[in-house]
C-alpha positions as CSV (number, residue, x, y, z in Angstrom):
1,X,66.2,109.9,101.5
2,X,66.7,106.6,102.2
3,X,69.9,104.5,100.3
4,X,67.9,102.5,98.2
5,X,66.2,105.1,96.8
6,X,69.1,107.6,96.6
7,X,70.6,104.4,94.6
8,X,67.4,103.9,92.5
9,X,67.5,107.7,91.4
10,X,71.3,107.4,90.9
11,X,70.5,104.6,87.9
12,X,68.3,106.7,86.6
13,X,70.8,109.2,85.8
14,X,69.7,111.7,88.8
15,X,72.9,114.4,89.9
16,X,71.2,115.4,92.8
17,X,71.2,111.5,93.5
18,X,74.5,111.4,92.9
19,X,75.9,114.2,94.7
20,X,74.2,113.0,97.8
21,X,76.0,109.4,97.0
22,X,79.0,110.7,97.1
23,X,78.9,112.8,99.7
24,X,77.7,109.9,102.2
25,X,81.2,107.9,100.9
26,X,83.3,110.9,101.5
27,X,81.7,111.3,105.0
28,X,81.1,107.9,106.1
29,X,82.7,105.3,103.5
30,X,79.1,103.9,103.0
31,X,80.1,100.6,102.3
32,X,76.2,99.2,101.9
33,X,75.8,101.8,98.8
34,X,79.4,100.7,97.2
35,X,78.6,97.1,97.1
36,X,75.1,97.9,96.1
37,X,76.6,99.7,93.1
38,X,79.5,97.6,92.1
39,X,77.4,95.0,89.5
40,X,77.1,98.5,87.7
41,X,80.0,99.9,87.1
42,X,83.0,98.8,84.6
43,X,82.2,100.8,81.5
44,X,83.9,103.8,81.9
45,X,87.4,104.6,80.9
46,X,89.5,106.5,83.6
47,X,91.9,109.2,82.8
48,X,94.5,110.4,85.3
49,X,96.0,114.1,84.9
50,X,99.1,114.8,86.7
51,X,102.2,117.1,87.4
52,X,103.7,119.5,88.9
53,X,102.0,122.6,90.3
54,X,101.4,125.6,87.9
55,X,101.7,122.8,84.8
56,X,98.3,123.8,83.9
57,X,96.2,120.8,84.6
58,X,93.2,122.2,85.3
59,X,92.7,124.0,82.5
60,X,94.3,121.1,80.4
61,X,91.0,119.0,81.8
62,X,88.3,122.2,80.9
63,X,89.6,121.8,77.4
64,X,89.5,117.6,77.3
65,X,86.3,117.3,78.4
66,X,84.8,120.1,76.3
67,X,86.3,118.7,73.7
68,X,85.0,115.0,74.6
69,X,81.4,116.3,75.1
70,X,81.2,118.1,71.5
71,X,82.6,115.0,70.0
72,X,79.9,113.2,71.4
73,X,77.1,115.6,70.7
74,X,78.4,115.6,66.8
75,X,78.1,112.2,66.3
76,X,74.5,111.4,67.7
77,X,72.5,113.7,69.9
78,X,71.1,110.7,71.5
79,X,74.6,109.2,72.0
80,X,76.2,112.3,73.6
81,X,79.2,111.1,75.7
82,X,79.2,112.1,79.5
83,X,82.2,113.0,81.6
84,X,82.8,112.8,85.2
85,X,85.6,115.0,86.9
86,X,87.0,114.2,90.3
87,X,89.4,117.2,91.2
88,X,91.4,116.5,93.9
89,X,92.8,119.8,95.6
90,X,94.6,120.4,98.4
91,X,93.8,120.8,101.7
92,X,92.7,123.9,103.5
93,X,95.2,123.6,106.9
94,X,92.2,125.4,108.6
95,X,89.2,123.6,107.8
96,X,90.3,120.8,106.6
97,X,88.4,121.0,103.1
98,X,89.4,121.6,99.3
99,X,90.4,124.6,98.4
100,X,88.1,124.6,95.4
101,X,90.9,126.0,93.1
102,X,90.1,123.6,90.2
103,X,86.5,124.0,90.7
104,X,87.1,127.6,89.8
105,X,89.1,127.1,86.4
106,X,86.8,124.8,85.4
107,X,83.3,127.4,86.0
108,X,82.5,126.8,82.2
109,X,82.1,123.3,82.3
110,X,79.6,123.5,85.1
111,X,76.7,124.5,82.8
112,X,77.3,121.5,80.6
113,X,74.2,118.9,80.5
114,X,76.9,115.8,80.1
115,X,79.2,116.6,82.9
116,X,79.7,116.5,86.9
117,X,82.5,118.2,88.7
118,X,83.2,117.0,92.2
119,X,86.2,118.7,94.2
120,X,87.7,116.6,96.8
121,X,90.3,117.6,99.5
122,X,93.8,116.0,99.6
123,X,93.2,115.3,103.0
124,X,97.1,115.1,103.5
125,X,97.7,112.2,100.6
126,X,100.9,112.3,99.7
127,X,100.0,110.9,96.4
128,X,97.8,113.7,95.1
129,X,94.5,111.1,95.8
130,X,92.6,111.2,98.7
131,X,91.6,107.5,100.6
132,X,87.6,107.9,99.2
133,X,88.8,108.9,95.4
134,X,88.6,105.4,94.3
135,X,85.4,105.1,95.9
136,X,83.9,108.3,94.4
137,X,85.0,107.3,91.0
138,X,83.1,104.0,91.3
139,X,80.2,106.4,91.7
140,X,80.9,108.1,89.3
141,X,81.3,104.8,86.8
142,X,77.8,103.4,88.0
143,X,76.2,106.5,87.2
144,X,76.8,106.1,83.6
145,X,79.7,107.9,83.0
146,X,81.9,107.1,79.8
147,X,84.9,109.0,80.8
148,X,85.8,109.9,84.3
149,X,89.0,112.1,84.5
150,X,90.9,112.5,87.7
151,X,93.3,115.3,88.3
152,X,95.9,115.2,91.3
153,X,97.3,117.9,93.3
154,X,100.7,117.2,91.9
155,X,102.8,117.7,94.6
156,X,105.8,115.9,93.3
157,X,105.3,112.4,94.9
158,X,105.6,109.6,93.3
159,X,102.1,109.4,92.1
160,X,101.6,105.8,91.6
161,X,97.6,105.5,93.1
162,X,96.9,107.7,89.8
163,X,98.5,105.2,87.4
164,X,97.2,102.1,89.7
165,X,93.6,103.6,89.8
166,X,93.2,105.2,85.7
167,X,93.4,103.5,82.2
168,X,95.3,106.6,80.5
169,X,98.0,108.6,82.9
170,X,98.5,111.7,81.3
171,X,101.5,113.8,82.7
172,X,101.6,117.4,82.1
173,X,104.9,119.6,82.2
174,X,105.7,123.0,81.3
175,X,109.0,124.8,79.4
176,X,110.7,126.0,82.8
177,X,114.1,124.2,83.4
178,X,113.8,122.2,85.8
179,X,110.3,120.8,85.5
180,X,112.1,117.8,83.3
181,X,114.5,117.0,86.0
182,X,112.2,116.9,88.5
183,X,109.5,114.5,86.7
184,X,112.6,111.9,86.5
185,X,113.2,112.6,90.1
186,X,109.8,112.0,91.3
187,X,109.4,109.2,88.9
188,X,106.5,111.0,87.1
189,X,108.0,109.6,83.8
190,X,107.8,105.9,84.9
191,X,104.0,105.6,84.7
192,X,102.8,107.8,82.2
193,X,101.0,106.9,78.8
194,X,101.3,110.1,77.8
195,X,103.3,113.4,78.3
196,X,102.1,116.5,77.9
197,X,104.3,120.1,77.6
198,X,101.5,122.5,77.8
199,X,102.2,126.4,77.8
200,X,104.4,125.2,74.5
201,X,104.3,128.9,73.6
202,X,107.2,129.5,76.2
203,X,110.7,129.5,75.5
204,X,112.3,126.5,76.1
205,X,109.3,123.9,75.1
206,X,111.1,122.4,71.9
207,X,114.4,121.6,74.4
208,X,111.8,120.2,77.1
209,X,110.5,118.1,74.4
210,X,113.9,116.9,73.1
211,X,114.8,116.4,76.9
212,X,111.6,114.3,77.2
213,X,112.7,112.4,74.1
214,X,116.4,111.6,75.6
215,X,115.6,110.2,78.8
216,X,112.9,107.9,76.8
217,X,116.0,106.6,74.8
218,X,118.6,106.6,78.1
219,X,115.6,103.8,79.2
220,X,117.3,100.8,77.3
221,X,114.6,98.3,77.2
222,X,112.2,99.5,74.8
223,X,108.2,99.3,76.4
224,X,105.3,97.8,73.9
225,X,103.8,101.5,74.5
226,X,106.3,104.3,74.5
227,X,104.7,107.7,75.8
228,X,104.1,110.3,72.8
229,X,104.7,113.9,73.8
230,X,102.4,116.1,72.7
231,X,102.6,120.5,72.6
232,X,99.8,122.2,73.6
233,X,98.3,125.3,74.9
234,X,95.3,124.5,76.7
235,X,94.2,128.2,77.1
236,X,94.1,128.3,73.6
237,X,92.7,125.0,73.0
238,X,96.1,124.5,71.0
239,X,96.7,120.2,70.7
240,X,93.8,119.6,72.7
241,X,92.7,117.4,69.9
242,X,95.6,115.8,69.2
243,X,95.8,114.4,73.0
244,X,91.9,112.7,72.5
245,X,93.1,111.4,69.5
246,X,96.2,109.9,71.0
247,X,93.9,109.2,74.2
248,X,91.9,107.0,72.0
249,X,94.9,105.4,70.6
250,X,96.5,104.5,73.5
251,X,92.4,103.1,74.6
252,X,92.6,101.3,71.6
253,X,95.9,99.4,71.9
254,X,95.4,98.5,75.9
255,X,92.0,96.8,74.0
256,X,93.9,95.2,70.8
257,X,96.9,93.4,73.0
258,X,95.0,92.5,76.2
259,X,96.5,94.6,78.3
260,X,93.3,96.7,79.2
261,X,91.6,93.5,80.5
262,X,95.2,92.3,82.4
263,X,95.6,96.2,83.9
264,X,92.1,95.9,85.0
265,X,92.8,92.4,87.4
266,X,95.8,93.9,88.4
267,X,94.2,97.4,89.5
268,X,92.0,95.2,91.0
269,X,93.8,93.0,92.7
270,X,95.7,96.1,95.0
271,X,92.1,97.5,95.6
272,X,91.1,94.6,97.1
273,X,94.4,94.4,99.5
274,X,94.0,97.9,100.4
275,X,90.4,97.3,101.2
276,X,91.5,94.0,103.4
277,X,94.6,96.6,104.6
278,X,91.9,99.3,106.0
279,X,89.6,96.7,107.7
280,X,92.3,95.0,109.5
281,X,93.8,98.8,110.4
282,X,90.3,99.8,111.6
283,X,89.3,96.8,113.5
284,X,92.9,97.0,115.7
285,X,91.9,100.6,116.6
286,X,88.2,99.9,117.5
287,X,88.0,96.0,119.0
288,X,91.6,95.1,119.7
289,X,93.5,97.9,121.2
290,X,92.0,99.1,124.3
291,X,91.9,102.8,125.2
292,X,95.5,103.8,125.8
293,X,97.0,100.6,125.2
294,X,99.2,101.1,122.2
295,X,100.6,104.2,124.3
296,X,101.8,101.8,127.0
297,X,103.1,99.6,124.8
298,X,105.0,102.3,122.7
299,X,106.5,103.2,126.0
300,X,107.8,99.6,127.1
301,X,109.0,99.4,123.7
302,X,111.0,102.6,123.8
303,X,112.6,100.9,127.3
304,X,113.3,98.0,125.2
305,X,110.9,96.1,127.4
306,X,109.0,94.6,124.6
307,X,110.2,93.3,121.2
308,X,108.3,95.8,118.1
309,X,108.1,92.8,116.5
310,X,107.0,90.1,119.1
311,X,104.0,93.3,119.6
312,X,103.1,93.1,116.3
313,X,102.6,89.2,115.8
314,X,100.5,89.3,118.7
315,X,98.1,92.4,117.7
316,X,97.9,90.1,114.4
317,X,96.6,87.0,116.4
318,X,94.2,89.0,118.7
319,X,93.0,90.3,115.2
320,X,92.4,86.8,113.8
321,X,91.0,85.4,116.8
């Protein structure tokens, strides 16, 4: 089908439209279809779920977005909410695509009317998102969705393209020692909104959540939104409401002081630069660097024949020119 008609079906509110979209911009970037799309999207509200392996995240997003699509349904058939899921799993060392692990927990979403699941390999990103995630989201946000929920790997990096790409960063631990320390370590604390101790049925979940509570206080500065903690147990649907409720809170205050409007700009503002980044990177390895070139220069430089520096001020000019 040719892209302006995939795109037409795709406003319509057509899946098989849309899992053909976004399988052309995992493939091939399809640029033409992006900028096509982009007048559309802007009204959906992102949601970032992160943590360490084994935290439960997968299941924490079956129960969300259950929950979101009954509370939609309740209030107005006619206004049911739909949900988009980007699931970014690691990646296969064999063939290279996701592992489909997340796909898997979340079987019982797939018969939903109001969602659309799409699993995406790693592809070696060490921050849990994968180069075309931003691009699939955007989709994903054209397509009419009103929540879009994107889950990392977690792999204990500091995962700043999840806070940098969503509204809401949720962070989800468990009761094991250990898991606390290693959130400050990776710096998982330092961009969520909200923190999640799922499994809260363990021993040890009232000391993470005291933990949790101290190194919020050790900060210093106070922060116009300081992260609530919430205890739930996702299998159970246990404070699953509680975490849309504060979901929506934390919606409504980005709305209320500005900031949603000022994170947006900014977000934004480092998509565009990457954007610029990738062009520039792509155009040096197709139209300025001849076959073997940076290979021979790799080796003067390793002689100390050629300044690493000088070499890279003059790819930049053969760039420009």
């Amino acid at each position: 089908m040719h892209c302006r008609d995939l795109i037409k079906e795709l406003l319509k509110g057509d899946k098989v439209a849309l899992a053909r979209i976004i399988s052309r911009v995992e493939n091939d970037g399809a640029t033409d279809i992006l900028e096509a799309l982009f007048p559309y999207i802007g009204k959906a509200y992102y949601i970032g779920i992160t943590g360490p392996p084994g935290a439960g995240k997968s299941t924490i997003v079956d129960k969300l977005t259950g929950k979101l699509l009954d509370k939609g349904n309740k209030a107005c058939l006619a206004e049911s909410r739909r949900v988009g899921i980007v699931a970014v799993d690691p990646t296969s060392p064999f063939s290279g695509g996701a592992l489909l692990g997340d796909r898997v927990r979340m079987a019982s979403l797939t018969a939903r009317e109001g969602v659309f699941i799409r699993s995406m390999a790693s592809r070696g990103s060490l921050g849990g998102i994968a180069n075309t995630t931003k691009d699939v989201a955007l989709v994903m946000d054209a397509f009419g969705m009103d929540y879009i929920i994107i889950e990392t790997i977690g792999v204990g990096q500091v995962e700043l393209d999840i806070a940098n790409l969503c509204d809401t960063t949720i962070v989800v631990l468990v009761p094991e020692s250990g898991d606390s320390i290693q959130a400050m370590k990776a710096g998982l604390l330092e961009i969520a909104d909200i923190i999640v101790v799922n499994k809260s049925d363990r021993e040890g979940a009232e000391r993470m959540v005291a933990e949790l509570k101290f190194t919020s206080e050790l900060r210093g500065t106070k922060r116009a939104w300081e992260y609530p903690i919430i205890k739930t147990i996702a299998t159970e649907n246990s404070g699953i409401d509680e975490l849309i409720h504060m979901i929506e809170t934390h919606k409504g205050y980005l709305k209320t002081s500005g900031n949603f409007e000022s994170n947006r700009k900014e977000k934004m503002k480092l998509r565009i630069t990457e954007l610029v980044e990738s062009k520039i990177s792509e155009r040096l390895k197709r139209d300025v660097l001849k076959e073997g070139e940076l290979d021979k220069i790799v080796e003067k430089v390793y002689n100390k024949e050629l300044n690493p520096f000088k070499v890279a001020d003059e790819l930049v000019k053969r760039i420009i020119n």
